[in-house]
Structure formats: structure tokens, C-alpha cells
C-alpha angles and dihedrals in degrees: 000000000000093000088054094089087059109047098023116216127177122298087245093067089044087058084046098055086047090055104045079051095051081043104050086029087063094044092044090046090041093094098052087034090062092231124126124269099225106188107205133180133227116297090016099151090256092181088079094046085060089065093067106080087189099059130071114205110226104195108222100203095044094047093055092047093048103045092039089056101040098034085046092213117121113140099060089051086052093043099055082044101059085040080067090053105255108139121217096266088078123108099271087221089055093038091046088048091047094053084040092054085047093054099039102248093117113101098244102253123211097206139020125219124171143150132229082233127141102349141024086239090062080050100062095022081107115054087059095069090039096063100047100043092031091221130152119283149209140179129196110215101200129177135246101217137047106231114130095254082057102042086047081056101048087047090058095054095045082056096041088044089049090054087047092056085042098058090040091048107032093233138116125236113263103220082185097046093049092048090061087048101049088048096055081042086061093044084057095053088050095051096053091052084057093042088049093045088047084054094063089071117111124250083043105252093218138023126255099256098066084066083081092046087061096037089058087042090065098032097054096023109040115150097007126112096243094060079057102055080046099063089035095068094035082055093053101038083058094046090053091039095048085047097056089043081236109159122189087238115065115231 
């Protein structure tokens, strides 16, 4: 954020920066703020984690992405990691988390909460935490189609999983609360079908990288109003920018 002046991006990245800060602020206060520390993996349904006031989400993937990059040590991380017997097929995010855990630079988490979503290695990222720190665990199972045996069961893991948050945090479940947040989920969604129609334009109207910026977004914010006021302005600076003909890359 404080190189921004210097080399200006988009206000949108500049909403971004802030938010990764607030996120990655609240994980590292949690502790001395008596709240509980929830790791949770990619494509975890964020948008109920949001409804428990007293937990603060700390997402596992992104941690180890971001940390890697900015803290420039790798090998070490995969070192400690193939010690433990992991072998190099596995996901480097997963490896790199596995040798961090070992070495103490994970967060303790209190809880553990991951999907079997995008890859056998998201499936497993969670027992991993839980064995070393011996917390309390749960996986949602989700589907990966939309027929209605497999939407009943989603459905039953989303209401076994909420139970699971209640009895951890000590707080009831908001249906009114969770109306307003999976609404603001769906204008996101919306949102990002208008940012990616707005993409197809020629000269493209953003560069690659800010693909990553709206994936996290997702992936960290669903369902808060911040993830909302984010999309909004992407959506604009690429309606100003589509209706100028103005492309990121000159010529």
C-alpha cells in the first residue's frame, strides 16, 4: 500500500491492499481480542463464517501464498515439509503450510474447517493442522454437481457444519443475518459476470494479474459489504476504461 504513491494502480487495488491489511490485522489481533482463530481452507463458504461474531476466519492457502512471496523463503518451508514425509507431487501451497506448522510460523488455530473442493489435496489440507495442534475439525463434504440427491446433501453438511460453528462459538445462527449476507454473496457474483463480460473487450481493459485481486476477494469477502464496494469500483474502472478504448497495454 505504501508503494502505491509511487507506482499508481487502480483504486480498486488500492481497496484491495487495505483489505488484505483489515484481514490479516484481525487474524493476527484474534488472540488479544479473545475471539477464536477458525483455519479454513480455499472455496470454504466464507459467507457463514461471517455470522459468528466471535470467530475470525484465517484462510490456510492464501496465507501460505502470501507469506512465501513476501517472506522470500521457500526452501526451508519445503524442506521441513518433505522431513515429515510429503513428496513433491503434493500442492506447494499444502507442502509449504505443512513445513510452516512444523516450524511454528502458523497462527495456532482453535478450530479447523475445509472442503473437499478443486483438488484431492484441499481435501486432505486439514487434517494436517489438526494433528499437530490436536483442535477441533470439520469437513465439508460438497458436491460436485448440482442434481437434487447432491444439493439435499450439501444442504446437510452446510447444517451439520453451522451446528458445528454454534457449539465452538457459543452463538446461535442470525436467519436474518445470513439473509442480508447471502444476498450481498449473489450481488457479487453478479458483479463478477459483468467485470468478466466487460474483459472480452479488445484492447483488454486490465492486466492479468488483477484476476488474483478478485479471486481472493471472493475467496476471503464473500458475502461482506466490503467484497461488494470492491467489485463496484473494478466494474466501473473497466466501464470507463472499455468506453475510452483504453487497454493496459499500450499499442
Amino acid at each position: 500500500l505504501r508503494h502505491r504513491p509511487a507506482h499508481p494502480t487502480p483504486r480498486s487495488e488500492e481497496l484491495y491492499y487495505r483489505m488484505m491489511l483489515d484481514y490479516w490485522g484481525r487474524v493476527l489481533r484474534a488472540r488479544e481480542e479473545g475471539k477464536l482463530l477458525a483455519a479454513v481452507s480455499t472455496l470454504m463458504p466464507v459467507e457463514i463464517l461471517h455470522l459468528f461474531d466471535r470467530m475470525v476466519p484465517f484462510a490456510l492457502e492464501s496465507f501460505a501464498e502470501c507469506s512465501m512471496v513476501l517472506m522470500g523463503d521457500f526452501a526451508e518451508f519445503y524442506a521441513e515439509a518433505a522431513s515429515s514425509g510429503l513428496k513433491v507431487e503434493v500442492c506447494s501451497p499444502h507442502r509449504s503450510l505443512v513445513g510452516m506448522y512444523r516450524l511454528g510460523v502458523v497462527p495456532r488455530p482453535d478450530l479447523v474447517l475445509w472442503t473437499s473442493m478443486v483438488c484431492d489435496n484441499t481435501a486432505k489440507v486439514g487434517y494436517a493442522p489438526a494433528d499437530h495442534f490436536g483442535v477441533p475439525t470439520y469437513l465439508f463434504d460438497l458436491p460436485y454437481r448440482s442434481s437434487e440427491p447432491e444439493v439435499a446433501y450439501f444442504v446437510s453438511q452446510l447444517t451439520q457444519g453451522i451446528r458445528f460453528l454454534e457449539e465452538q462459538t457459543g452463538q446461535r445462527l442470525d436467519s436474518a443475518k445470513l439473509r442480508r449476507v447471502v444476498e450481498r454473496s449473489e450481488e457479487g457474483v453478479r458483479l463478477q459476470r459483468e467485470i468478466n463480460e466487460l474483459r472480452r473487450a479488445v484492447p483488454a481493459p486490465t492486466r492479468s494479474r488483477s484476476f488474483l485481486y478478485r479471486m481472493y476477494g471472493e475467496m476471503l469477502w464473500a458475502g461482506t459489504p466490503e467484497a461488494v464496494a470492491f467489485y463496484q469500483q473494478v466494474r466501473d474502472e473497466l466501464k470507463e476504461a472499455v468506453a475510452a478504448g483504453r487497454g493496459v497495454i499500450p499499442n
